[in-house]
VOKOLRO-747976 format. One record per residue: y, z, x of N, C-alpha, C, CB in turn; residue number from 0. Coordinates in steps of 0.2 Angstrom, whole numbers, plus 5000, padded with zeros to 4 digits. Glycine has a CB too. Layout:
N
+------+------+------+-------+-------+-------+------+------+------+-------+-------+-------+-----+
| n_yy | n_zz | n_xx | ca_yy | ca_zz | ca_xx | c_yy | c_zz | c_xx | cb_yy | cb_zz | cb_xx | seq |
+------+------+------+-------+-------+-------+------+------+------+-------+-------+-------+-----+
|    Y |    Z |    X |     Y |     Z |     X |    Y |    Z |    X |     Y |     Z |     X | NUM |
...
+------+------+------+-------+-------+-------+------+------+------+-------+-------+-------+-----+
! end
This chain:
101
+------+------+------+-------+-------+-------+------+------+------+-------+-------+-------+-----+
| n_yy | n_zz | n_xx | ca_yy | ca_zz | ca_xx | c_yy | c_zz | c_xx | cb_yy | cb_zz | cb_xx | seq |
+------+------+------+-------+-------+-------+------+------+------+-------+-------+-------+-----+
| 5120 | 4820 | 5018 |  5120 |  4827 |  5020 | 5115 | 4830 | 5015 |  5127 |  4830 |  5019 |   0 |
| 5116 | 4828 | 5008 |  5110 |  4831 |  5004 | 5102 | 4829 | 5007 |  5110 |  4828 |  4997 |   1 |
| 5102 | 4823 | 5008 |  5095 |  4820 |  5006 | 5093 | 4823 | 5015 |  5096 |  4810 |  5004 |   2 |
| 5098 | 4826 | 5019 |  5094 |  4828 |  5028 | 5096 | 4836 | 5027 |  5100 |  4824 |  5038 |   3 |
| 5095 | 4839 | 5021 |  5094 |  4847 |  5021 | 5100 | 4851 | 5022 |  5090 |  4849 |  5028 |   4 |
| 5107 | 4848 | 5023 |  5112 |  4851 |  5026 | 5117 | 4855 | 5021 |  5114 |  4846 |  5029 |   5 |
| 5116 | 4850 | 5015 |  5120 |  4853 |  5010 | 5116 | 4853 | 5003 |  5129 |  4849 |  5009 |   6 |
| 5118 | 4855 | 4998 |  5116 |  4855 |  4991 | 5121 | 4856 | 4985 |  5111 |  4861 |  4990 |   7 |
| 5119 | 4853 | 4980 |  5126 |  4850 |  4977 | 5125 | 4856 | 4970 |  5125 |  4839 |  4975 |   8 |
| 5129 | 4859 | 4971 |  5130 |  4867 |  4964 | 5136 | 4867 | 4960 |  5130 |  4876 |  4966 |   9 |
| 5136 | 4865 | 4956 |  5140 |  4867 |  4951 | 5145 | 4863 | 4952 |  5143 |  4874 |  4951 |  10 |
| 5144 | 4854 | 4953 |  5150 |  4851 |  4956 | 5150 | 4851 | 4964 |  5156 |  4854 |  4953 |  11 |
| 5148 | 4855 | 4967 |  5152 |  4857 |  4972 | 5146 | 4856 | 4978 |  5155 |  4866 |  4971 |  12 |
| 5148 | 4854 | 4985 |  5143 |  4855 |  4991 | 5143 | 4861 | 4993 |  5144 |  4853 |  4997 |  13 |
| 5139 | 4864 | 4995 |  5137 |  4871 |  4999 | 5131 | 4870 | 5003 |  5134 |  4877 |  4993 |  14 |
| 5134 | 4872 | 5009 |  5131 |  4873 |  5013 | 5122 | 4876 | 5013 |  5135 |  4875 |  5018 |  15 |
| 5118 | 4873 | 5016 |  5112 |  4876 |  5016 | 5112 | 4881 | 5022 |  5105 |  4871 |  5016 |  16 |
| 5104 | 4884 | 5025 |  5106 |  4887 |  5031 | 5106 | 4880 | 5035 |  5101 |  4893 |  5033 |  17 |
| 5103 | 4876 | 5035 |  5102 |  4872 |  5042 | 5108 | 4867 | 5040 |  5094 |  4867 |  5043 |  18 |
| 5113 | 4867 | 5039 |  5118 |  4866 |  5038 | 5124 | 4869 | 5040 |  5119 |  4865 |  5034 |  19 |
| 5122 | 4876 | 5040 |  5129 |  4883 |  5042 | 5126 | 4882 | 5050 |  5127 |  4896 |  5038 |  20 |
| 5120 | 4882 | 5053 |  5117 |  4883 |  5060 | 5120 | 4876 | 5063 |  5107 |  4883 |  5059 |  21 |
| 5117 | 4869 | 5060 |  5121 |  4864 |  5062 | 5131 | 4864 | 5065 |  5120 |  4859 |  5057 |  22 |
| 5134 | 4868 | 5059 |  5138 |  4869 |  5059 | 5142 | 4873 | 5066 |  5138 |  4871 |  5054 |  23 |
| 5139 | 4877 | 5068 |  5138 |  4884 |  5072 | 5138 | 4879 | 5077 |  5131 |  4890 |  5072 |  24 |
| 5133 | 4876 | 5079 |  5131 |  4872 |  5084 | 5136 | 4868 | 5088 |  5126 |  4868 |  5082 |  25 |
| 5138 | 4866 | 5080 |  5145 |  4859 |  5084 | 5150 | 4864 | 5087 |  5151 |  4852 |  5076 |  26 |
| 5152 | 4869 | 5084 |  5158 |  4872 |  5086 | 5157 | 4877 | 5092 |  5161 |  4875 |  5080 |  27 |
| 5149 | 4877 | 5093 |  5150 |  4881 |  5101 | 5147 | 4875 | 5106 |  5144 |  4888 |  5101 |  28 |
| 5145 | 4870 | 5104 |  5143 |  4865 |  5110 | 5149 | 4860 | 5108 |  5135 |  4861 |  5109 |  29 |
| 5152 | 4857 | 5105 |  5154 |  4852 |  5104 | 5162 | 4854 | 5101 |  5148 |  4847 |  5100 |  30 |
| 5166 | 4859 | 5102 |  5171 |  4861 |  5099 | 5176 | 4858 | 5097 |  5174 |  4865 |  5100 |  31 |
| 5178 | 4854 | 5105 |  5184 |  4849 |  5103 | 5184 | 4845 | 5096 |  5183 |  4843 |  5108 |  32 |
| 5177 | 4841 | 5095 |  5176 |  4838 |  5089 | 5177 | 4840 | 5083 |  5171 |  4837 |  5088 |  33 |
| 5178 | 4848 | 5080 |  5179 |  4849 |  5074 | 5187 | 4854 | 5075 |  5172 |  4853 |  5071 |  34 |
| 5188 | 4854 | 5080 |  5194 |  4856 |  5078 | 5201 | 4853 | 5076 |  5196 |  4859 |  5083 |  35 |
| 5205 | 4858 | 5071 |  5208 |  4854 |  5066 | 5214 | 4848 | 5071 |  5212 |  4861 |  5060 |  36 |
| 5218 | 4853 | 5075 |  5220 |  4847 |  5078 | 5220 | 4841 | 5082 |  5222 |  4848 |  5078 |  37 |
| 5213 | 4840 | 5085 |  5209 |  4833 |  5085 | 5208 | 4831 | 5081 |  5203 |  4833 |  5088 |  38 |
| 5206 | 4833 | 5075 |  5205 |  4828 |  5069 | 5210 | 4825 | 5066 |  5201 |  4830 |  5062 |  39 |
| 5214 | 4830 | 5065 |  5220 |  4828 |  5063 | 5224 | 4821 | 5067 |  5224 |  4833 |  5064 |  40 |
| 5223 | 4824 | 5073 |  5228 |  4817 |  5079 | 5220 | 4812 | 5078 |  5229 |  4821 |  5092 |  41 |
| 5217 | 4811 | 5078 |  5210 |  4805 |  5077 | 5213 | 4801 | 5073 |  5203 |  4808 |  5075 |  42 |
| 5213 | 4805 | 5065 |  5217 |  4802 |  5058 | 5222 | 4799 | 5059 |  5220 |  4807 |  5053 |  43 |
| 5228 | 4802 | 5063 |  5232 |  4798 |  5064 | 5232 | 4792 | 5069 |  5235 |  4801 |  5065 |  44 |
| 5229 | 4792 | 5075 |  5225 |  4787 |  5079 | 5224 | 4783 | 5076 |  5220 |  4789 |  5082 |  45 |
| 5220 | 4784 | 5071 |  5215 |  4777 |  5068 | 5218 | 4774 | 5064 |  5208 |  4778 |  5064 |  46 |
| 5223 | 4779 | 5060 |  5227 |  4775 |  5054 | 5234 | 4768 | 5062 |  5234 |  4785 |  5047 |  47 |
| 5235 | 4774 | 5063 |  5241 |  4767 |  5067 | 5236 | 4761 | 5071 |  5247 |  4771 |  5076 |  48 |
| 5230 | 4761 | 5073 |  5226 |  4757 |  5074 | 5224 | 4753 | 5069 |  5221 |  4759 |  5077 |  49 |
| 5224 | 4754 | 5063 |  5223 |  4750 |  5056 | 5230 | 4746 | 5055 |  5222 |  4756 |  5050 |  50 |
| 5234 | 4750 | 5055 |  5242 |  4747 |  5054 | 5245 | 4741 | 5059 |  5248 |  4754 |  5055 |  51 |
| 5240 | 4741 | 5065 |  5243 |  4738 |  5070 | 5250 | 4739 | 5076 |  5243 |  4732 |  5065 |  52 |
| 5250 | 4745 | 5073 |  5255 |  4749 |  5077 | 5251 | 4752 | 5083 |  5259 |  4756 |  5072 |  53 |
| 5245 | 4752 | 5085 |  5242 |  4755 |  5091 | 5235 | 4751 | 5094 |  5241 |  4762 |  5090 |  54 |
| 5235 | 4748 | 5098 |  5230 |  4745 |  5103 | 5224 | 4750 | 5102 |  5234 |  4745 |  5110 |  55 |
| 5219 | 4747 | 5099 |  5210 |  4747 |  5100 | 5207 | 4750 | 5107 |  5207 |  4737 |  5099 |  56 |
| 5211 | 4744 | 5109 |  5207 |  4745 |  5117 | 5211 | 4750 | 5123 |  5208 |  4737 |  5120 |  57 |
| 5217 | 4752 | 5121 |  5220 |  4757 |  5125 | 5217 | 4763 | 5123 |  5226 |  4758 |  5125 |  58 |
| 5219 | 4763 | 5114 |  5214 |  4771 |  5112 | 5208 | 4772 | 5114 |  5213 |  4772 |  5105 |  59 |
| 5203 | 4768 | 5116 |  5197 |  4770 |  5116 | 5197 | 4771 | 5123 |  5193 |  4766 |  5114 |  60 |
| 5199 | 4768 | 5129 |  5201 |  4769 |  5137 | 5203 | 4774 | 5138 |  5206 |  4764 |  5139 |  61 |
| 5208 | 4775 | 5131 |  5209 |  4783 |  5133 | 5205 | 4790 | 5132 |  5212 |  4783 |  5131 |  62 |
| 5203 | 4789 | 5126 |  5198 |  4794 |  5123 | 5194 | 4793 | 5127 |  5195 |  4792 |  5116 |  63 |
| 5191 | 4787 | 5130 |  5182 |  4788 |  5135 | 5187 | 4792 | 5143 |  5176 |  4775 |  5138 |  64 |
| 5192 | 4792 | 5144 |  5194 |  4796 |  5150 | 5196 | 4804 | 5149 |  5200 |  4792 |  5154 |  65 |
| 5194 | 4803 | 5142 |  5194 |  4814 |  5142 | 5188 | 4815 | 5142 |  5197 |  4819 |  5136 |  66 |
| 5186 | 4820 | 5147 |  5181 |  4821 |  5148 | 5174 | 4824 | 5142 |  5182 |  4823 |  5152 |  67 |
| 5169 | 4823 | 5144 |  5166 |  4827 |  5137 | 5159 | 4832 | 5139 |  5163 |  4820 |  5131 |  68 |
| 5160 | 4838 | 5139 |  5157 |  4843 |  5142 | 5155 | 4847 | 5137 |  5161 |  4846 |  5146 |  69 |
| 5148 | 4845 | 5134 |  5144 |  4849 |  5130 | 5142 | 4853 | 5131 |  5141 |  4848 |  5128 |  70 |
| 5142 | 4860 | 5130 |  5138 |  4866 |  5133 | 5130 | 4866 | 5133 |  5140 |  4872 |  5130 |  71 |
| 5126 | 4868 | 5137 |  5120 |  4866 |  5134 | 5118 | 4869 | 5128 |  5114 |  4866 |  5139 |  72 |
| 5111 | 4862 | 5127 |  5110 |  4862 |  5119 | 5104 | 4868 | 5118 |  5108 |  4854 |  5116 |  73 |
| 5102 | 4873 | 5112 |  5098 |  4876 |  5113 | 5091 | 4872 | 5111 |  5100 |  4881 |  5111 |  74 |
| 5085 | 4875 | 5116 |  5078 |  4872 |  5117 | 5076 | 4873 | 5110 |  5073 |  4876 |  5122 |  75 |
| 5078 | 4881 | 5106 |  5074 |  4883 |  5102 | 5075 | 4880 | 5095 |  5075 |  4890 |  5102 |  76 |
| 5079 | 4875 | 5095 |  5082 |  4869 |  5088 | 5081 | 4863 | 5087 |  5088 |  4868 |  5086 |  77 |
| 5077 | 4859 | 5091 |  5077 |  4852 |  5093 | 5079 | 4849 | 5086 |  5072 |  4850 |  5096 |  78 |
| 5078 | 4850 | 5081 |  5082 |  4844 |  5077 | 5088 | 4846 | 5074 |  5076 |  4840 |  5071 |  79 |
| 5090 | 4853 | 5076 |  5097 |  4854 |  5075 | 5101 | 4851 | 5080 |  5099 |  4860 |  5076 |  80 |
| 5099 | 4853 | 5088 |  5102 |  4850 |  5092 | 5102 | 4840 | 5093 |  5100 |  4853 |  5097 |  81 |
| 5096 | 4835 | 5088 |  5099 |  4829 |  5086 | 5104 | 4827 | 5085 |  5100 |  4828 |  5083 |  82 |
| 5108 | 4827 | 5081 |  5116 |  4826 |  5077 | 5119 | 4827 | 5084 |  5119 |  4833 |  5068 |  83 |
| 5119 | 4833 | 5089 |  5123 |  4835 |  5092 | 5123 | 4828 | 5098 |  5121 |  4842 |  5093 |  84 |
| 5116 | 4829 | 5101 |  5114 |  4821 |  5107 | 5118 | 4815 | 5103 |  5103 |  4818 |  5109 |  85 |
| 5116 | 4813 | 5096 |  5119 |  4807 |  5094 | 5127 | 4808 | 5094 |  5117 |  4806 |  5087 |  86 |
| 5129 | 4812 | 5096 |  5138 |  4812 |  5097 | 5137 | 4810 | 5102 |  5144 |  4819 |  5097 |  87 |
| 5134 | 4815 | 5107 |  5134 |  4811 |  5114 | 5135 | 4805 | 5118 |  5130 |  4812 |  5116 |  88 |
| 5129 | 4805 | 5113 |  5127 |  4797 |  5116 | 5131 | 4791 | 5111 |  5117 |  4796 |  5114 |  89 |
| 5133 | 4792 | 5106 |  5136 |  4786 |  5103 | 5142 | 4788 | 5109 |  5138 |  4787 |  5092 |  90 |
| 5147 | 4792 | 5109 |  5152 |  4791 |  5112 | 5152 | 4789 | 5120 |  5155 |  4797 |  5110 |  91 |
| 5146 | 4790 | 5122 |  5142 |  4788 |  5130 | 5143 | 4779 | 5128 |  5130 |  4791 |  5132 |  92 |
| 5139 | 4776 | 5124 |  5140 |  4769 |  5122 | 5145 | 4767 | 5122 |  5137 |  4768 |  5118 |  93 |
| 5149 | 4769 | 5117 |  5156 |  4767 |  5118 | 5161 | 4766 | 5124 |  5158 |  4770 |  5116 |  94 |
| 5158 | 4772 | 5127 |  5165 |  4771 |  5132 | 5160 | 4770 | 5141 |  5170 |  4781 |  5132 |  95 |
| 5156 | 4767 | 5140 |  5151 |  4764 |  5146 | 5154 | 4758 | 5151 |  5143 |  4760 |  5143 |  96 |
| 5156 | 4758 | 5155 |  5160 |  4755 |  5159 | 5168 | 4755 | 5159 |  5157 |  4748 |  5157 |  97 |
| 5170 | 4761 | 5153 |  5177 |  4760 |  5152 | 5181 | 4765 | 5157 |  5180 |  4760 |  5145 |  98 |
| 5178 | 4771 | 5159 |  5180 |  4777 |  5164 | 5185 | 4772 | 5170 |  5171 |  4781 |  5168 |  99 |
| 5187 | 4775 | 5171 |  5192 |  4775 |  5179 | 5188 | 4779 | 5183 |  5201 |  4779 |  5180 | 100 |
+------+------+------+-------+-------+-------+------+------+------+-------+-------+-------+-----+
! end
């Protein structure tokens, strides 16, 4: 995050830069599901029972790729803010490519 402009390390501490607060903005008006607390939360737990062997790999993901994922469009005026954002897209397009009903 340091070394791509996003954050800066003060006093011990990360702090957001501006192209970091803007990136930030971005996910949560195009891409909201992703940062909200309770998706991450239920993900955490997802992944941990997938680790434990208390939940199936291949159902979770069958499932996850059948909710749908509806980005708002991205703006023109940022293209390498809107980056990070297409690489969600698209990593999660790869993943779940053939698995849709």
């Amino acid at each position: 995050l340091q070394d791509r402009g996003y954050v800066e390390l003060r006093a011990r501490a990360l702090r957001p830069l501006e192209r970091g607060q803007l990136l930030s903005t971005m996910l949560v008006t195009h891409l909201g599901q992703f940062v909200e607390p309770a998706f991450t939360s239920r993900l955490e737990g997802e992944l941990d029972a997938i680790s434990a062997g208390e939940l199936d790999s291949t159902s979770f993901l069958a499932q996850w790729c059948a909710t749908p994922l509806e980005p708002r469009a991205l703006p023109s005026d940022a293209p390498s803010l809107a980056t990070p954002l297409l690489q969600v897209v698209h990593l999660r397009a790869g993943l779940c490519r053939g698995r849709r009903n």
